[in-house]
C-alpha positions as CSV (number, residue, x, y, z in Angstrom):
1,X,12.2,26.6,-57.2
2,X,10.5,28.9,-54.5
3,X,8.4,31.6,-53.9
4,X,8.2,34.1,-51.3
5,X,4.8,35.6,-49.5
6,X,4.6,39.0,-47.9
7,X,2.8,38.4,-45.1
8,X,2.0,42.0,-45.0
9,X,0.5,42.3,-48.3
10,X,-0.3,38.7,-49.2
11,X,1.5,39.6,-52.6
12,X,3.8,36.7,-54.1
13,X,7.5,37.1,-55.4
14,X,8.6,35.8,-57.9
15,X,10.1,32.3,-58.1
16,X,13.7,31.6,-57.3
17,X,15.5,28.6,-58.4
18,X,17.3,26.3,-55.3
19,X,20.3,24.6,-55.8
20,X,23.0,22.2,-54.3
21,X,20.3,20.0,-53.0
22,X,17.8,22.3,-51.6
23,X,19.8,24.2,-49.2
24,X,20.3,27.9,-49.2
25,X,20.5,30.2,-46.8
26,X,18.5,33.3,-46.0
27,X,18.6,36.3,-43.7
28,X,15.1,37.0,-42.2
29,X,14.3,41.4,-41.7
30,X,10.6,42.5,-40.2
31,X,9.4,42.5,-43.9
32,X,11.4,40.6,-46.0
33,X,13.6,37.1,-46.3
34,X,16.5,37.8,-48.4
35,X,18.6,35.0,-50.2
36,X,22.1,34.8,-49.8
37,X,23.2,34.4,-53.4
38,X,27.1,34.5,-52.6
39,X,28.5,31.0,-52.8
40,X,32.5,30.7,-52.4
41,X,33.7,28.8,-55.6
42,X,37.1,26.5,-54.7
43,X,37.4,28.2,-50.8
44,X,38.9,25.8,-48.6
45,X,40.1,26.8,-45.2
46,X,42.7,24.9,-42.4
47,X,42.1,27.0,-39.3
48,X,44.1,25.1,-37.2
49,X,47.7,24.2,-37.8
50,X,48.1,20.1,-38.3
51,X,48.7,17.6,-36.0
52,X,51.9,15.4,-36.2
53,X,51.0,11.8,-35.9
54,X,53.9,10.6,-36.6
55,X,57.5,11.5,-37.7
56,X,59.8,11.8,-40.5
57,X,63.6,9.8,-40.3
58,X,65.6,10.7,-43.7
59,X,66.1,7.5,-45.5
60,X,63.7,4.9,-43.1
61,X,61.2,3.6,-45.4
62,X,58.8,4.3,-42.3
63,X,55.8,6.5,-42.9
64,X,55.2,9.7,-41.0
65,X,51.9,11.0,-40.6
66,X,49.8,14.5,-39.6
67,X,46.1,15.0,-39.4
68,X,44.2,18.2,-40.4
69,X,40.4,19.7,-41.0
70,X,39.3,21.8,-43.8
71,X,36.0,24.0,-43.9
72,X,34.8,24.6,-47.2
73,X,32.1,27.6,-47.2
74,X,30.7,26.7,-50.3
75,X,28.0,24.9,-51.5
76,X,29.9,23.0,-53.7
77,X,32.5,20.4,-52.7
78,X,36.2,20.6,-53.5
79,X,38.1,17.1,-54.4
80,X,41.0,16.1,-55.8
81,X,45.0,15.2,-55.2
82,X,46.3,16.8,-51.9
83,X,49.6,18.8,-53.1
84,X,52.3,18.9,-50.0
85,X,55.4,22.0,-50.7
86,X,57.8,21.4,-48.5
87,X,60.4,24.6,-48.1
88,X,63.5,23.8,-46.7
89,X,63.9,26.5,-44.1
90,X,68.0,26.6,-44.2
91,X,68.4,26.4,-47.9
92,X,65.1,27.8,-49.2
93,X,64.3,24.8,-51.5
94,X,61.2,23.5,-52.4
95,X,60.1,20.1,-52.5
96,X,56.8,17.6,-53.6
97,X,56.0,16.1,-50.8
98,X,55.5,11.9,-52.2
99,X,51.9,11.1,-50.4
100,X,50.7,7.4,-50.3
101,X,46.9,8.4,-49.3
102,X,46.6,12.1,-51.2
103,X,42.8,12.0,-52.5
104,X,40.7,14.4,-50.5
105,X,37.4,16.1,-50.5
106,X,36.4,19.2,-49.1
107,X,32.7,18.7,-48.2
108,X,30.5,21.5,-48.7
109,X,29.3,23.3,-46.3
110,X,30.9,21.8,-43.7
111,X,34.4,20.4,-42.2
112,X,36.3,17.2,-43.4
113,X,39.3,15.7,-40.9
114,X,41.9,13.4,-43.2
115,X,45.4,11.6,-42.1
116,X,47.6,12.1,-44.3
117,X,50.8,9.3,-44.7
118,X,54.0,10.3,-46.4
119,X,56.9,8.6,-46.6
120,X,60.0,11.3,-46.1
121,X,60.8,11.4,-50.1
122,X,60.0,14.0,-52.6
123,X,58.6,13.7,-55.7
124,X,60.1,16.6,-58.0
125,X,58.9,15.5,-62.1
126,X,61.1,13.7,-63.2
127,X,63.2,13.2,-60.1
128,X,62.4,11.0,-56.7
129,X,64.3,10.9,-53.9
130,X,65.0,11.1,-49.8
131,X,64.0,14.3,-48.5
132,X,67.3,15.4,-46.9
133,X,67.0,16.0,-42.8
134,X,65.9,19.2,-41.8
135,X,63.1,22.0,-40.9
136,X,60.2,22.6,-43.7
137,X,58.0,24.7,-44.0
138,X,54.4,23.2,-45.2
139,X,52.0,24.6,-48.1
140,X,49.2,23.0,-48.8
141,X,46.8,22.2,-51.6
142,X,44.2,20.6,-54.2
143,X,44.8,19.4,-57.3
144,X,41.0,19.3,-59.2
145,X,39.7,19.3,-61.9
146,X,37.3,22.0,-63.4
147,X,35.7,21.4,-67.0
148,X,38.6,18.8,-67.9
149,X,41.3,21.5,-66.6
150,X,43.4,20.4,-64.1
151,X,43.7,23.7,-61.5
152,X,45.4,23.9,-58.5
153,X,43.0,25.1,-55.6
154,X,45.0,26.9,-52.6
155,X,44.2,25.6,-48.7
156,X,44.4,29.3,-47.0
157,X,46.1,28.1,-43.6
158,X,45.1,30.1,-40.5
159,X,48.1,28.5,-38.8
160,X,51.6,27.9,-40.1
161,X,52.8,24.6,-40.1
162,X,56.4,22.8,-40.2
163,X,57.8,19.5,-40.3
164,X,61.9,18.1,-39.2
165,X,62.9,15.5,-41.1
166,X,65.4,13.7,-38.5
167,X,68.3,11.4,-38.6
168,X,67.1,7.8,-38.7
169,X,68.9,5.6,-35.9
170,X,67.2,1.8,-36.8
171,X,66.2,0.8,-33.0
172,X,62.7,-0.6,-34.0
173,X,59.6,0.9,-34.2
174,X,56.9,1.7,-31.1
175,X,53.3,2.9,-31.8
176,X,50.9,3.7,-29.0
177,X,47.8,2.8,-30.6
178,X,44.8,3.7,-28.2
179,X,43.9,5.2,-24.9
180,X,41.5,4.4,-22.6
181,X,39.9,6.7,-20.0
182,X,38.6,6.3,-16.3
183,X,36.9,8.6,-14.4
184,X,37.6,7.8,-10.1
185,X,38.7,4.9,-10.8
186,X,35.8,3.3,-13.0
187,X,36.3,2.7,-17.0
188,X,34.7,5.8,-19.2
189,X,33.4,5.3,-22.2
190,X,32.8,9.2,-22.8
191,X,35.1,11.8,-24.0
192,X,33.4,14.9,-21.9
193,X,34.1,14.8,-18.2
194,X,31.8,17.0,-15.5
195,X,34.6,18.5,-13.4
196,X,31.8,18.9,-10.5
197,X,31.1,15.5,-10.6
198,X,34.5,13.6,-10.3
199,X,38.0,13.8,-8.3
200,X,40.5,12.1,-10.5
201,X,41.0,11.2,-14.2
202,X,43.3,8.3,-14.9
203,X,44.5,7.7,-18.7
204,X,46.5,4.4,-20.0
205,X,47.5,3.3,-23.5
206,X,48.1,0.2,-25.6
207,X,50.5,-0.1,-27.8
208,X,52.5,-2.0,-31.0
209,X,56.3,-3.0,-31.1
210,X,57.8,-4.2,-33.7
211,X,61.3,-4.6,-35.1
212,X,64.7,-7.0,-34.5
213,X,66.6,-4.3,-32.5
214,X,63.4,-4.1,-30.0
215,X,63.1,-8.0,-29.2
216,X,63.6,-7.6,-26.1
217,X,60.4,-4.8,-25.9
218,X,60.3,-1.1,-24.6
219,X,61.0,-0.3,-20.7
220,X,61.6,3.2,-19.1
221,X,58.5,5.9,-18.6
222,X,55.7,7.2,-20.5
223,X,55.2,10.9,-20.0
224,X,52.3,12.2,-20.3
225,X,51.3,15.9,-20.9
226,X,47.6,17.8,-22.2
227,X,47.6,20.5,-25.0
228,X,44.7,23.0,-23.8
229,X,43.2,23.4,-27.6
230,X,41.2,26.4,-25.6
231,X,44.4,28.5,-24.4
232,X,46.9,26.6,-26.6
233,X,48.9,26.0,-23.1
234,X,50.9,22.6,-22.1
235,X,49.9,21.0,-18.6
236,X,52.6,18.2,-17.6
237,X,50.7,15.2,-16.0
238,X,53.2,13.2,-15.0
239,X,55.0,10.0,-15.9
240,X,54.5,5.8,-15.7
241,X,57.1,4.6,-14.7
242,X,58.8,1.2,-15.3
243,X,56.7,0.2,-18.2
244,X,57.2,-2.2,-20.0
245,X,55.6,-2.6,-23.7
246,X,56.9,-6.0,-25.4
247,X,57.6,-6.7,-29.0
248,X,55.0,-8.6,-31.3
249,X,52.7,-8.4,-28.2
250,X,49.9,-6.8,-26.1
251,X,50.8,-5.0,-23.1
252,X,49.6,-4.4,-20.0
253,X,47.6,-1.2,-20.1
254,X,47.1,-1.0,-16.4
255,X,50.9,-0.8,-15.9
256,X,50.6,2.7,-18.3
257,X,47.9,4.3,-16.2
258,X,48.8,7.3,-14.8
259,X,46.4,9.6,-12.1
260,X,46.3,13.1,-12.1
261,X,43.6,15.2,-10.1
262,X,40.7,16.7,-12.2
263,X,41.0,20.4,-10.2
264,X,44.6,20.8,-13.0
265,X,41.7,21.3,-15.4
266,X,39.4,24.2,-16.3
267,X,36.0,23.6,-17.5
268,X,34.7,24.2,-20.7
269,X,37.9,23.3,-22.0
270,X,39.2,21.2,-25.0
271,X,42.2,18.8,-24.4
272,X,44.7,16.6,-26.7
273,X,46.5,13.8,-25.4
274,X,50.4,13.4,-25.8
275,X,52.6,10.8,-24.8
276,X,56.7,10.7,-25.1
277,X,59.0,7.9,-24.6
278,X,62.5,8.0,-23.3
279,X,64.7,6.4,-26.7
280,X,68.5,7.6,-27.5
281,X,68.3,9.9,-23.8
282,X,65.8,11.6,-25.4
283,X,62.0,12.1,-24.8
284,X,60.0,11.7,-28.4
285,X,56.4,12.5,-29.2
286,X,55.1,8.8,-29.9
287,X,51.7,8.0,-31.4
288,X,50.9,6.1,-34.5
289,X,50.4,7.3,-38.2
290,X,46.8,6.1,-38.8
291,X,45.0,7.3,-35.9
292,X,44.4,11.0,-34.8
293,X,44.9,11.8,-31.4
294,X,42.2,11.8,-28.8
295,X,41.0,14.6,-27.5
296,X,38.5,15.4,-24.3
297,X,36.3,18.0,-23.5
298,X,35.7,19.2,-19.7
299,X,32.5,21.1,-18.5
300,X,31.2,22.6,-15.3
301,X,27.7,21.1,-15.3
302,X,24.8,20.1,-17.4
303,X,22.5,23.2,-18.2
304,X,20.1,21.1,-20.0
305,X,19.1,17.4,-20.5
306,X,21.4,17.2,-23.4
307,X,23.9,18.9,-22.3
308,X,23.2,21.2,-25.1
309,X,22.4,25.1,-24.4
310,X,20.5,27.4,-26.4
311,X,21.5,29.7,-28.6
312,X,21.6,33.4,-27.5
313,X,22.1,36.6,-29.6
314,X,25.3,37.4,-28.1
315,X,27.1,33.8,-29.2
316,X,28.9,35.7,-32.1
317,X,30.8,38.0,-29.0
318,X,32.5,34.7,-27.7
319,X,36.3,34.3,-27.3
320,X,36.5,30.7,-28.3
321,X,34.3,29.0,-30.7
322,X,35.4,25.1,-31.3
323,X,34.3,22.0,-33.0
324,X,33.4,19.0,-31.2
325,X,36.7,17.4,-32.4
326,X,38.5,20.0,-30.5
327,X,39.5,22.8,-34.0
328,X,39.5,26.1,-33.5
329,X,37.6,28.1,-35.6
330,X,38.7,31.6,-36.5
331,X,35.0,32.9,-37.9
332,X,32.5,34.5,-35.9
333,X,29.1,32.8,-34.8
334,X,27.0,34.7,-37.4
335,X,29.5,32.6,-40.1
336,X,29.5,29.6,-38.9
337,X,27.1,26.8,-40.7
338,X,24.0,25.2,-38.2
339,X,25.4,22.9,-36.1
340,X,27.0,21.8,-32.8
341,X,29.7,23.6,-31.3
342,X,31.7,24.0,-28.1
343,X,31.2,28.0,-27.0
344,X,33.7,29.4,-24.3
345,X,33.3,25.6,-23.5
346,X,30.1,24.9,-23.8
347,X,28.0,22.9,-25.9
348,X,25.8,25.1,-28.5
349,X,23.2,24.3,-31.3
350,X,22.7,26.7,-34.1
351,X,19.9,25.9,-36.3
């Protein structure tokens, strides 16, 4: 419990009870503090649309793969079975999506990032089957339960979001599994790169490949291209050419780097990191179904020590308030929980 003292009269309140481990937020006036009572039951929120990790071939037995955040405004957190509807957008019919990893949780107060594997089957009681090829549209939601009643909690998604499910052609498998960042020329073990400070950015991967119709490895380019999470606008890089990425091996990283100039870049920016292969004639979005994918911030220069501004009164005016993981968050800075965020591309505490 609490109690509050008028500092103008000296005069105690009465005593309020504090839950959900102490925290509760309050609004402070010239004469009073006021406690925010409301507290969202079973809210949970995708502001941005998922990320594709990986595919979906009808009838592979390979897994595909997106990632997503939730934000649950509540002091109370949501878990349960992740429920995937899948609406077939030429015939209009629904389907289960079958998820190997589908236990979630919705932490309170705050904002959870799961990967999500699936293999491209459906799972509609009592029947089980390949999800036929195609364009769906994606629902999502929680199964929980409340009081020994199972309930199905809604994900409101800010965003819509579809997966194809495509022929499958069996010519192995490729994963690119990590990248690794330099900074004029020297390795960088940082994701935030001072666009005043340096000339070039170079970026190379490693990767896994795997499969009897690949023996003989991967070779042809690796194109590389940025999604600006700040403007939601592609920027083509460029392409590696002659790579070569062996099967049951490592490969040679250097021979993926690629070198692009850092002035192609805006600061206070937010950037994810594709990568396509040539396969079939065709360039493919290839990454790996366990790992999400990277993302790098960009500033102008360092206000502070830290790298960390201040908070001013007018933050809740700004255009584009993200996470540090690069999600873009639709509420205003007077919403948002205490934390760190990137501001019009700047690095912000609220307390």
């Amino acid at each position: 419990f609490s109690e509050m003292l008028d500092i103008k009269t000296k005069e105690h309140g009465d005593w309020k009870p504090i839950n959900h481990a102490n925290e509760i937020e309050v609004k402070l006036t010239p004469n009073a503090v006021q406690l925010n009572t409301n507290n969202p039951k079973d809210v949970v929120v995708i502001e941005k649309a998922p990320s594709l990790l990986a595919p979906y071939y009808e009838g592979s037995g390979f897994k595909g793969a997106y990632s997503f955040t939730m934000y649950n405004p509540g002091r109370e957190e949501v878990r349960g079975e992740l429920v995937m509807t899948l609406t077939n957008q030429e015939t209009k019919k629904e389907y289960n999506g079958y998820l190997l990893t589908p236990n979630v949780v919705a932490q309170r107060l705050g904002r959870t990032t799961f990967v999500i594997n699936m293999l491209p089957l459906y799972y509609n009681k009592p029947s089980l089957g390949n999800l036929p090829r195609g364009k769906y549209d994606v629902k999502l939601s929680i199964k929980a339960n409340r009081k020994g009643t199972e309930v199905e909690i809604p994900i409101d998604m800010k965003e819509p979001f579809e997966i194809e499910v495509l022929p499958y052609v069996n010519n192995g498998n490729i994963e690119l599994t990590f990248l690794e960042y330099y900074a004029d020329g020297e390795y960088a073990n940082y994701s935030t790169f001072q666009l005043n400070k340096i000339k070039n950015i170079s970026l190379q991967v490693h990767s896994k490949v795997s499969g009897y119709q690949i023996k003989n490895g991967y070779r042809g380019p690796i194109h590389y291209r940025l999604l600006d999470l700040t403007s939601n606008k592609w920027i083509e890089l460029g392409t590696a050419h002659n790579v070569y990425l062996p099967c049951d091996a490592d490969n040679n990283a250097a021979q993926t780097r690629i070198t692009f100039s850092a002035s192609l870049l805006e600061p206070n920016h937010s950037y994810e990191i594709h990568l396509e292969l040539e396969r079939d004639g065709q360039r493919q979005d290839t990454w790996n179904p366990l790992v999400l994918r990277n993302v790098f911030n960009t500033i102008s220069d360092l206000n502070t020590p830290t790298g960390i501004n201040s908070v001013n009164n007018n933050q809740n005016s700004a255009k584009h308030i993200f996470t540090l993981q690069g999600i873009r968050l639709s509420k205003t800075w007077e919403e948002l929980p205490a934390g760190i965020y990137i501001i019009d591309g700047k690095k912000v505490i609220k307390k």
